[in-house]
C-alpha positions as CSV (number, residue, x, y, z in Angstrom):
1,X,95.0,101.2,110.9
2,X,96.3,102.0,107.3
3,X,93.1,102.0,104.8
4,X,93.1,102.2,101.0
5,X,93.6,100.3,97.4
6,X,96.4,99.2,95.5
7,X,95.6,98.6,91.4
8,X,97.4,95.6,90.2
9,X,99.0,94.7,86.7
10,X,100.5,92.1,84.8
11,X,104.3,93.5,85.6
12,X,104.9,92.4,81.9
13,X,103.1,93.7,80.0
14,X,100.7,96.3,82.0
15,X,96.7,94.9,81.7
16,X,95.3,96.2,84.5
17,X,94.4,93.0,87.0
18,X,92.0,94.8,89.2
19,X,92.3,96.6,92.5
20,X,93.0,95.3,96.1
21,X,91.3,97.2,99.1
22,X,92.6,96.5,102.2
23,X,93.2,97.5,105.8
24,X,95.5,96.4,108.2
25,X,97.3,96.9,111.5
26,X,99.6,95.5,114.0
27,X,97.6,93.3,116.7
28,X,98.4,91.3,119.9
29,X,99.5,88.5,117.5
30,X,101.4,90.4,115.5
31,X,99.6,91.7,112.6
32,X,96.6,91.2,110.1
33,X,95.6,92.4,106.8
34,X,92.1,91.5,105.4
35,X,91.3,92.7,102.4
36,X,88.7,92.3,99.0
37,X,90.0,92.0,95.5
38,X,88.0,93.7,92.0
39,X,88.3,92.8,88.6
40,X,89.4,96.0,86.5
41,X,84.9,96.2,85.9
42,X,84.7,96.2,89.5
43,X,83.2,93.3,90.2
44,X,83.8,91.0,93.3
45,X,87.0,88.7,92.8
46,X,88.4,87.3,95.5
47,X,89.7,88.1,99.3
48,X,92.4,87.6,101.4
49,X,92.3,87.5,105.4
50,X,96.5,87.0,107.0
51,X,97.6,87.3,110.3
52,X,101.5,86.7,111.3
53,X,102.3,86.3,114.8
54,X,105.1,88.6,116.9
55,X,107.9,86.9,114.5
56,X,106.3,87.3,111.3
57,X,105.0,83.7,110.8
58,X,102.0,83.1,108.8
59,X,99.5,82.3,111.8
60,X,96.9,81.8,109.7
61,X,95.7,82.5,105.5
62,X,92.2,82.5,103.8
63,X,92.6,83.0,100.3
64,X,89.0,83.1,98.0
65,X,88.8,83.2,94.2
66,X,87.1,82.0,91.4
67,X,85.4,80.1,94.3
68,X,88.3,78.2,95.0
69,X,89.4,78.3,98.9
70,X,92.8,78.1,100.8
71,X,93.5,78.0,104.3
72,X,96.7,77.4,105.9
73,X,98.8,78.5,108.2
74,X,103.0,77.6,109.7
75,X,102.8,74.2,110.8
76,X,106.0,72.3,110.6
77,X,106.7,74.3,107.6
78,X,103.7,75.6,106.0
79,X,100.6,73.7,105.8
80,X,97.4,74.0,103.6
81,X,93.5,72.7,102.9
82,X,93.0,73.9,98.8
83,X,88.6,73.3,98.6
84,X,87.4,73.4,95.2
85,X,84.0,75.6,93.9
86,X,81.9,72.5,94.4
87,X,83.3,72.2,97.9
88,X,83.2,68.1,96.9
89,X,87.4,67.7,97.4
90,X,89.9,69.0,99.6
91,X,93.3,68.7,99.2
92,X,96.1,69.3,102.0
93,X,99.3,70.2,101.5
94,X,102.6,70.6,103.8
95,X,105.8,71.6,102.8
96,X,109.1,72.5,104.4
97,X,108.9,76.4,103.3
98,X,109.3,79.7,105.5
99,X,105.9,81.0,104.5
100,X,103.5,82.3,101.7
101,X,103.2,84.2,99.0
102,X,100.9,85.2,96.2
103,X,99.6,88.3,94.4
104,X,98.6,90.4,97.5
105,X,100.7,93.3,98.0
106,X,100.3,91.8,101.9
107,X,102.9,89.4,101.2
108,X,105.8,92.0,100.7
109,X,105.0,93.2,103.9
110,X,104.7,89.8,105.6
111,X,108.4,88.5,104.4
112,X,109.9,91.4,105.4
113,X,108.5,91.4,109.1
114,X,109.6,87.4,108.6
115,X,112.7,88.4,107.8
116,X,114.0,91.2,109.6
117,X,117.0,92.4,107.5
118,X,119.2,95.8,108.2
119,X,120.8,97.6,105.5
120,X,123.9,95.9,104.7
121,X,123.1,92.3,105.4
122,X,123.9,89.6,102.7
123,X,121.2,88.8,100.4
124,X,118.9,86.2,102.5
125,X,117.2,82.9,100.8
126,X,113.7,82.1,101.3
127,X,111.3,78.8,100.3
128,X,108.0,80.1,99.7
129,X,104.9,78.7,98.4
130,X,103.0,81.0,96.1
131,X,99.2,80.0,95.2
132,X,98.7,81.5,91.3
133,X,95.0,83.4,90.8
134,X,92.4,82.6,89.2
135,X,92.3,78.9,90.6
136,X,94.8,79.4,93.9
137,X,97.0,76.3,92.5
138,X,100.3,75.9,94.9
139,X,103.8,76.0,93.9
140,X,106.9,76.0,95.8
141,X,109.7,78.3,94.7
142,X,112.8,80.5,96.3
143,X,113.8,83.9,96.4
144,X,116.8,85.8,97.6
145,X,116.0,89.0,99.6
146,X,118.4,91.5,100.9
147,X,117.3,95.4,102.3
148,X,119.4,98.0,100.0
149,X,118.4,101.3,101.4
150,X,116.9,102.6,104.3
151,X,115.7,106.2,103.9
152,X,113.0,108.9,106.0
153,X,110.8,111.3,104.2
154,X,109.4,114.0,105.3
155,X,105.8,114.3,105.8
156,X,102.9,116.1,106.9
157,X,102.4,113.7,109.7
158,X,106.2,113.2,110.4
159,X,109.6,111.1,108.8
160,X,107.9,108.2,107.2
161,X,110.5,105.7,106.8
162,X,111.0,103.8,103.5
163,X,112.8,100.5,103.0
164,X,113.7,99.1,99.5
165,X,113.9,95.6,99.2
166,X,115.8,93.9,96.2
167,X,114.0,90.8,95.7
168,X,115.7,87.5,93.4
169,X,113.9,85.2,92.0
170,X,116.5,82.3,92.3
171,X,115.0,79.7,89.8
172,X,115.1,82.6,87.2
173,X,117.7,85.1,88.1
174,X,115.2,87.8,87.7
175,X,115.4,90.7,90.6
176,X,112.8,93.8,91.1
177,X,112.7,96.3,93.9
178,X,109.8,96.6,96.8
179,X,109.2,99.7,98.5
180,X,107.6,99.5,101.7
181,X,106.9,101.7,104.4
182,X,105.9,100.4,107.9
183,X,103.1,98.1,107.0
184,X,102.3,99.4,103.5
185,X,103.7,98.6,99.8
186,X,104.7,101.5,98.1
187,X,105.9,100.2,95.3
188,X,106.7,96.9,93.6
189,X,106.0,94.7,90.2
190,X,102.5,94.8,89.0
191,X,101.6,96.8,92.4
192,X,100.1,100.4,92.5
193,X,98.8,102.4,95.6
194,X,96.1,104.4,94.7
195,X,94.5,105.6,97.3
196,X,96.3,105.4,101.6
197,X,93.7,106.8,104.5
198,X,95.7,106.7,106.9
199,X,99.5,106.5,107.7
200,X,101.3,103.2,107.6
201,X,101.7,101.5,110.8
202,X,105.4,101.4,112.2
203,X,106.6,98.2,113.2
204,X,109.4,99.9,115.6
């Protein structure tokens, strides 16, 4: 069960965001990551709780911050319930999208158990639906993903394998690369890991 903290930044222009820490592991469903964010003063910010099932799917998503509240999960599409601090309105929302996104480095990891790709495989299109911090608002947009490299390091508890992702935003024409390694983001826009416990899990 991997265990640690990423620090996150505005990939722009740098201002630290605060840090994410987080554990997670593959499951009889599939997988679940569950972890608290900090503002850069360390106080309490939000949290995020998603579990995919065997394919990858978002089986079900509690975001928290500022107060604000999203659950949601795949359901002819993907579905949501967005509660606001009062907890006086809920919204729902459903659209026709292949899963979530957001901040969390735990979304890198869940597209690209979604996805599947092997080196060498045409660049692959994706609907998402992002919800944007501090007040978890939704919005719908599409990225391109494709898996560029495949390569093993060697490490003191064996080959870790690393997988670099180049990742299109198709409304914009901007790409960046993700690094991951089993169930862990090494590296990717805005995302730092700090501090890893234990090894990444494999998904073999």
């Amino acid at each position: 069960m991997p265990r640690g903290r990423y620090a996150l930044h505005d990939p722009h222009d740098h201002t630290p965001l605060g840090e994410e820490h987080f554990h997670c592991a593959p499951g009889p469903s599939g997988w679940r990551y569950v972890a608290q964010t900090t503002t850069p003063s360390g106080d309490h910010a939000g949290s995020i709780d998603l579990t995919l099932d065997g394919l990858g799917r978002p089986l079900r998503l509690e975001l928290h911050a500022a107060s604000w509240q999203v659950r949601g999960a795949a359901l002819e599409g993907v579905t949501w319930v967005r509660t606001d601090p009062a907890g006086e309105h809920a919204t729902e929302g459903n659209v026709p999208a292949h899963a979530f996104t957001g901040a969390s480095p735990a979304f890198y990891v869940a597209l690209s158990r979604l996805l599947r790709l092997t080196p060498g495989d045409p660049a692959t299109r994706v609907r998402l639906v992002a919800f944007t911090a501090p007040v978890l608002a939704p919005r719908t947009l599409d990225q391109s993903w494709a898996l560029v490299n495949r390569s093993a390091h060697a490490t003191d508890n064996g080959p870790l394998t690393v997988d670099e992702y180049q990742v299109g935003d198709l409304d914009t024409g901007e790409q960046h690369a993700v690094h991951l390694a089993g169930d862990v983001v090494l590296a990717a826009p805005g995302v730092e890991l700090e501090d890893l416990e234990t090894p990444p899990s494999s998904f073999a």
